[in-house]
N, C-alpha and C positions, 0 to 999 in steps of 0.2 A: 394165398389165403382168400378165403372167402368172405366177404361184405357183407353179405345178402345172411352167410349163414351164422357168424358174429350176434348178428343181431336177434335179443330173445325174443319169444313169442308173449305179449301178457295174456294171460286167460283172466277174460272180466266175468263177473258175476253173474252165477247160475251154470257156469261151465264146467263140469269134472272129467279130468285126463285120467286113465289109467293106462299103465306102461307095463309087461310082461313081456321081458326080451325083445322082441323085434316086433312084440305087437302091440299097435297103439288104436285105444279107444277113446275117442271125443263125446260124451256125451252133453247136452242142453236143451234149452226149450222146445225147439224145432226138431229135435231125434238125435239118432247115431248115428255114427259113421264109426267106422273101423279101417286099420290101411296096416300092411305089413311094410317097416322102414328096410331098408339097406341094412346087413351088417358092419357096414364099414362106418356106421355113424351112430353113438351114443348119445340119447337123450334122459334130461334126468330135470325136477320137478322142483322149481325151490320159491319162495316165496313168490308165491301167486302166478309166476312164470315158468317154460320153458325153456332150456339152454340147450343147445345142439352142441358135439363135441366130435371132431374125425377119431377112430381109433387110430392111430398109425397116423403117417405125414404121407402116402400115397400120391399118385394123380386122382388116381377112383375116388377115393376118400374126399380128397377138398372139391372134386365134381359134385358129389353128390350131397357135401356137405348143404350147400345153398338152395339145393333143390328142396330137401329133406325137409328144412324149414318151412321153406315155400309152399310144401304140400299140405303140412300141418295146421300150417297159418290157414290155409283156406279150408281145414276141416272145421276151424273153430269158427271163423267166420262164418261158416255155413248153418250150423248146428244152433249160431247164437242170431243173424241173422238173415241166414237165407242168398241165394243168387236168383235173379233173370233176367233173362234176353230179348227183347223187342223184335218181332218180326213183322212186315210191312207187305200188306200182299197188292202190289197194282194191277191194274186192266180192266179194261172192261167186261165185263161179266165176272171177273173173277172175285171168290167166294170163299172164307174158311168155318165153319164151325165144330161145336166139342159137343160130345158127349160121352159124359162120362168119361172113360181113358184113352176115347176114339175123335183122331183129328179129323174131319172131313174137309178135302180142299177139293173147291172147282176152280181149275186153273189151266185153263184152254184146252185138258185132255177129250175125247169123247165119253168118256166115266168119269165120275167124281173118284178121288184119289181118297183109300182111307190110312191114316196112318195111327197102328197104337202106339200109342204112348207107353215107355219104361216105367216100372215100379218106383217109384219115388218122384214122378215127374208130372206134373201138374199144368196144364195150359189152358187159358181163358181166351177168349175173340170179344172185342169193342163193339163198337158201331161201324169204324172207321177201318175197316179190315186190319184192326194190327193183334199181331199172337203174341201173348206173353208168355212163355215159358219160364218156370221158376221151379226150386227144388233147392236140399240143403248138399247137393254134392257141385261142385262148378266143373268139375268133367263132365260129369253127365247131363248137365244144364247146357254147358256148349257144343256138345258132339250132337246131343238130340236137335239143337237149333241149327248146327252145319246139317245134319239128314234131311231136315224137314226145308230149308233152304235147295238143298240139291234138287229135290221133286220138280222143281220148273224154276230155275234160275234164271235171274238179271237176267235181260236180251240189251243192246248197245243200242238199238235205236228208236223204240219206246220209252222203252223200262219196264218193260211189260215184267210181271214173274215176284218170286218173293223175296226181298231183302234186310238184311238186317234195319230196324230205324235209323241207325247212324251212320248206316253205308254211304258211298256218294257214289254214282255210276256213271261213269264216264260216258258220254253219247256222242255217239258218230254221225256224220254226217249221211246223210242219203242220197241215192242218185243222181239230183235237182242240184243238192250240194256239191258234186264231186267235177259237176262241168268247169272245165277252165275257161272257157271264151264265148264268143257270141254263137258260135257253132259253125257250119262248113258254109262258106260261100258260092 
């Protein structure tokens, strides 16, 4: 039995579900979302919440039971208030700004890197070199922050590159570091 999928979804106000067989639409202030569910998992609509239900007693079924939920929950989160992700660009010289649905990062290549941006996806730059990306779907708020991450990734003995805010980067020691003794006599 599933824990995760037991538990209802509430939809607070301003939020309309609508349900047509395996297709669910999340509408709210922030927009749409839409998502086709699993067949193996019935949901249905009753005061003010969501109840997930397995058809059958399956393995499939009670997998997907929790997921099901899970995915739902975060359409309405989305739709009602939004996701983003902090990204942190260090080094020296290095640089990101937007325009428009266009990232531009200088981040030690010989070209500046441009990266578009997905429809739906939204990203702003500080003072302090940090990207926010935001947007009401959180797949596509995190997989755009993992792509734009990979462009020049954490190095271990700087930090040099782009990391989540909340990352921690492990740092290695350097050559100077790595002597055991006073050296050869």
């Amino acid at each position: 039995m599933s824990r995760i999928g037991k538990a209802p979804v509430v939809l607070p106000g301003g939020v309309n579900v609508e349900i047509q067989g395996t297709r669910i639409t999340v509408t709210g202030k922030k927009g749409t979302l839409e998502r086709t569910i699993r067949p193996e998992i019935e949901v249905r609509q009753q005061d003010g919440q969501l109840i997930f239900k397995p058809k059958g007693g399956g393995r499939q079924a009670s997998a997907y039971w929790g997921l099901t939920r899970t995915l739902v929950r975060n359409m309405v989160a989305g739709v009602e208030k939004g996701f983003e992700k902090v990204l942190s660009v260090e080094g020296v010289g290095y640089r990101a700004a937007v325009e428009g649905s266009k990232l531009t990062l200088n981040v030690g290549y010989s070209v500046p890197v441009e990266f578009k941006l997905p429809v739906g996806i939204t990203a702003s730059v500080d003072k302090t070199n940090n990207i926010t990306i935001s947007g009401i779907n959180k797949e596509q708020v995190g997989q755009t922050a993992a792509t734009i991450r990979d462009i020049r990734k954490p190095e271990p003995y700087k930090g040099k590159g782009i990391r989540y805010a909340d990352e921690h980067i492990v740092r290695k020691a350097g050559k100077s570091g790595a002597k055991g003794g006073k050296g050869k006599k």
